[in-house]
N, C-alpha and C positions, 0 to 999 in steps of 0.2 A: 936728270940722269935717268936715263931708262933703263925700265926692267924684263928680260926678254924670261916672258912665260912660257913650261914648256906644256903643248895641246897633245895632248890622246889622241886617238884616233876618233873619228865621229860613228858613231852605230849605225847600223846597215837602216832605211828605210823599214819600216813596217811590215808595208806590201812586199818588198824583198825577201825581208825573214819569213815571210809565210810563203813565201815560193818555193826556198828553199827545205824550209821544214817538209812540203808537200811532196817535193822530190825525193826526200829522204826517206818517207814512208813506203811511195810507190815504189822505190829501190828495194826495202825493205818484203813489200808484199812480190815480187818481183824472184826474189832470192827465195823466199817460203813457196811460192808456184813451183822454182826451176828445184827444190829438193825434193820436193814430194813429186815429181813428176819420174828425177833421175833416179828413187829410190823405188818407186814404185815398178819403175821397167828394169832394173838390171840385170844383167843376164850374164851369165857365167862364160860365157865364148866372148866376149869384150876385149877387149885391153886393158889393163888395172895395174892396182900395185902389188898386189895379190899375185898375181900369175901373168904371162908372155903369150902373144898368140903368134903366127906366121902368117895371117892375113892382114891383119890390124883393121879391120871393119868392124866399126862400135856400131850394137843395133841398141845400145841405148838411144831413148827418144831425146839425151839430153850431147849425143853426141861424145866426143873424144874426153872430154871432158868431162862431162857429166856421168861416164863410164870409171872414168881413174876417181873422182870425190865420191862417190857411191861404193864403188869396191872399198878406199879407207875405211869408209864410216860405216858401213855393214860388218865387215873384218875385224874393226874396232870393237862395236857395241850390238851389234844383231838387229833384230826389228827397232830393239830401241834407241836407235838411230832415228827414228821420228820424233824423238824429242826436240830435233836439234829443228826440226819445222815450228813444233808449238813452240820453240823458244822465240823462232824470229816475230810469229806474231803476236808473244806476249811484248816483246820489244814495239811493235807497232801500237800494241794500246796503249803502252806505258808513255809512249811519249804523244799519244795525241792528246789535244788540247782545243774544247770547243771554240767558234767562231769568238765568243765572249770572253775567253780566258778563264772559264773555270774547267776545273779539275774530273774528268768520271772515275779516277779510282783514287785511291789513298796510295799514293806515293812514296814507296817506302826507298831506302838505300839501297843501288843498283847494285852494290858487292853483298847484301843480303841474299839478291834477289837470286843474283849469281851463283851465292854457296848455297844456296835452296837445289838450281837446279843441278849442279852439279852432282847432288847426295842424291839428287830424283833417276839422273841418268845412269849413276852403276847401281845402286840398287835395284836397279828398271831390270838393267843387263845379267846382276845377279840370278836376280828373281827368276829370271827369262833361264838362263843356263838351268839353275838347277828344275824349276817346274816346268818347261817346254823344252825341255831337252830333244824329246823325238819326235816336235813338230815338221811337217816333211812341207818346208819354203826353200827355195832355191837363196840362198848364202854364201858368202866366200869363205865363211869357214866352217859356225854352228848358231842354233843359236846360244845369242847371250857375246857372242864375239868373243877377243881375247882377252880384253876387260873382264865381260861377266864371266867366264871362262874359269881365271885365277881368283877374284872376290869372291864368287861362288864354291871354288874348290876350297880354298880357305877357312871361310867360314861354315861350312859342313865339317870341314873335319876339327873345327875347334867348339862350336856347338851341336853339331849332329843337324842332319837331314830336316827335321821339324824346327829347333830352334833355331837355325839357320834363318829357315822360313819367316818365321816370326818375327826374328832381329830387322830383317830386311825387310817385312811389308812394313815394320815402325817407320823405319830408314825413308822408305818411299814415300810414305803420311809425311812424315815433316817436311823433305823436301818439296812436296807438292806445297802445303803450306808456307813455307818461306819462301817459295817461287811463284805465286800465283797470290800471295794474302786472303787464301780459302780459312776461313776459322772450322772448324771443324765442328767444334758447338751449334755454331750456325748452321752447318751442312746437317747436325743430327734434329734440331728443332724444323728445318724445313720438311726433310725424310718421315720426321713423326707429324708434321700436319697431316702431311700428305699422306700417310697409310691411315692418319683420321678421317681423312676426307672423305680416303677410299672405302673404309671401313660403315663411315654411314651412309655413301652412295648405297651399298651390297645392302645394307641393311633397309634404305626406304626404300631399296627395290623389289628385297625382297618383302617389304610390308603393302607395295601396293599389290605386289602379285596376288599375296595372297587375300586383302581385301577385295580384288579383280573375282578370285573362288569364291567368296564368302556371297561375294554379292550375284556372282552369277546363279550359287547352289537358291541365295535365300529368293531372287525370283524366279528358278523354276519352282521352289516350293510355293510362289504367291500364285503362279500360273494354276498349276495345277487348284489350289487350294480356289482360286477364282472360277474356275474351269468347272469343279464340281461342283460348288457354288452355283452356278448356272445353268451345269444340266435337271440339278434338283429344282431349279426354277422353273423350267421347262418342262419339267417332268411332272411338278405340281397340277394336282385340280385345279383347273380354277373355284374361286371365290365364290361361293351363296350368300348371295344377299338379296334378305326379304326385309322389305319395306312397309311400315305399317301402313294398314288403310287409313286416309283421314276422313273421322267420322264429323260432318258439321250439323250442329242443333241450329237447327231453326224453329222461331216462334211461332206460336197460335199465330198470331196475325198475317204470318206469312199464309198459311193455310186456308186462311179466310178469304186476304182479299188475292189469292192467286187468281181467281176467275171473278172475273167482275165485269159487269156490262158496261161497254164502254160508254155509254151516256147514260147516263146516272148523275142525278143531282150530287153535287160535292157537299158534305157537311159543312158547315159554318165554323171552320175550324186551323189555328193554326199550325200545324201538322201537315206533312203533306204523305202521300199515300208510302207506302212500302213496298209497293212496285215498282218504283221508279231508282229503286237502288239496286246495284250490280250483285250478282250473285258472291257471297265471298268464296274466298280463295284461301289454301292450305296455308299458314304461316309460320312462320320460322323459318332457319337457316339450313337448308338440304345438305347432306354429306353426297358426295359425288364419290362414282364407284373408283377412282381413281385412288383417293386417298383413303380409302375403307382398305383397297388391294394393298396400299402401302405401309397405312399401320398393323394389317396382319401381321405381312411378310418384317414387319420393325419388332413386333412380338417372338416371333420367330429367333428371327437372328438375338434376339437379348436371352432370350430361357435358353438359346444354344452358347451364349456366353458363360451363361451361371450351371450350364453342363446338363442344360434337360433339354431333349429333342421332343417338337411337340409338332405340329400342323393344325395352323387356324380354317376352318373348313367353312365357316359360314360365320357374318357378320352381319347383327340386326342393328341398325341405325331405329334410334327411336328419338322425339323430341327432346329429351337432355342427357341421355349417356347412349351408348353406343356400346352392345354385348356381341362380343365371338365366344364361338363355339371352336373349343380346340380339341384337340385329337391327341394325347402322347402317345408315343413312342414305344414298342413292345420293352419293356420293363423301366417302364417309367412309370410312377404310382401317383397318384390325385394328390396324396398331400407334399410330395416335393415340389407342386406348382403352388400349392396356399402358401407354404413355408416363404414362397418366393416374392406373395403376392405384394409387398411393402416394395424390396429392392427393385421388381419390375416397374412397379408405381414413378419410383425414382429416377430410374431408367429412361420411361417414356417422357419424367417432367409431367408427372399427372400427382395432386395432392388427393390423398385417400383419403 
């Protein structure tokens, strides 16, 4: 006995559903072009529902048509009548869906998302009546339209002008919120990075600027301070330096056999004469006038660290110390240099 099974219908191909999803969208981005377009041109000599012309030439950009849906929705709700743009393309991200099948937003219920904007679009219009009331935009009626018109007259005269205000920018917060899934928390933690961010940009800018001053002021002070430095170099005596004479002893025998006949029987001796050796020669290790000029001018600069101005005027190099003759400074006294004579010692790396 057979059993006659009843079949469903089979579900559309894949690639089908994603063609037509694709079209839906383009429809969609399509509709949001042609309102912002017709909203943006309309113009009061049109055609509408608003008012009758005797030519009937729409210079709407969006045509006969796009002249009578712009008059309602201007008429209706005023500028904010652009809402009704951001709606279609929150509709277009709401339903797209990457190549893979995951989700870019949190998907909430379309009748949430609905009474979001619904509270977003009269309170937009209120807001608009009562604070842009004498905005001068060409409108079919005011702004705020006949909506914000009455919600606005309403609630002004049952909370007053300010509380009005107030009720209504909540109004807006939430509908924005339940129409977009904006958390507002989030909106105010992003807001305060970002005035952090901005706050210490302002701040290490203004810290290089002014390490940019500090550093420009501190080497014209090296300039200068180099500068004089140098002309006092240039402006110094040179350096006196006397060298002792080297005195060398030579012996009797030198004296003796300095002259001597060259043919002369040689002693019978193993010795051989002291003529036949080189004259000597000064010994030890010579200071060169180089570094004599260099540890003056090193003397110098240390007794002007420890606050005594002096000039080394002559340097007697001798076989194991080396003495300068300094000169101080008009009111500088002999014993501020002995006082000093240890930490100069220190200074140069000399043990006293």
């Amino acid at each position: 006995m057979g059993v006659a099974e009843k079949t469903s219908g089979a579900p559309l191909p894949a690639k089908l559903a994603g063609l037509l999803r694709e079209a839906k969208w383009l429809i969609l981005v399509a509709v949001a072009g042609y309102l912002l377009l017709i909203f943006a041109t309309f113009h009061r000599g049109d055609p509408g529902w608003s008012r009758s012309v005797t030519d009937g030439v729409a210079r709407n950009a969006g045509g006969v048509v796009g002249a009578w849906v712009s008059d309602v929705a201007l008429y209706l709700f005023g500028l904010s009548a652009y809402w009704w743009v951001a709606l279609c393309v929150y509709v277009i991200v709401w339903g797209y869906r990457r190549l893979d099948g995951t989700r870019l937003i949190d998907r909430r219920p379309l009748v949430v998302a609905l009474a979001g904007f619904a509270v977003l679009l009269v309170s937009s219009a209120a807001l608009e009546r009562l604070r842009l009331h004498s905005l001068s935009v060409e409108l079919p009626l005011a702004p705020g339209g006949l909506i914000g018109n009455g919600v606005g007259e309403l609630t002004a005269a049952a909370l007053g002008f300010t509380g009005a205000t107030l009720v209504l920018l909540t109004l807006a917060a939430i509908g924005l919120s339940l129409f977009t899934g904006i958390s507002w928390l989030a909106v105010a933690e992003v807001v305060g990075a970002m005035l952090e961010a901005g706050y210490g940009f302002v701040i290490r800018v203004r810290d290089r600027r002014r390490d940019r001053k500090l550093g420009v002021r501190a080497r014209e002070e090296r300039d200068f301070i180099v500068g004089a430095e140098k002309r006092r170099e240039d402006e110094h005596p040179p350096l006196r330096i006397e060298l002792p004479l080297a005195q060398i002893r030579q012996s009797e025998r030198v004296h003796k056999e300095k002259q001597v006949p060259l043919f002369e029987d040689l002693p019978d001796t193993p010795l051989p004469p002291l003529k036949l050796l080189d004259e000597a020669r000064p010994g030890g290790e010579q200071v060169t006038p180089e570094t004599l000029e260099f540890t003056s001018r090193l003397i110098e600069k240390k007794l002007s660290d420890f606050g005594v101005a002096v000039k080394v005027i002559a340097a007697y190099p001798g076989p194991v110390i080396t003495r300068y003759e300094v000169e101080p400074a008009v009111g500088v006294k002999g014993s501020q240099i002995v006082n000093l004579v240890k930490d100069l010692a220190r200074a140069l790396s000399v043990v006293s």
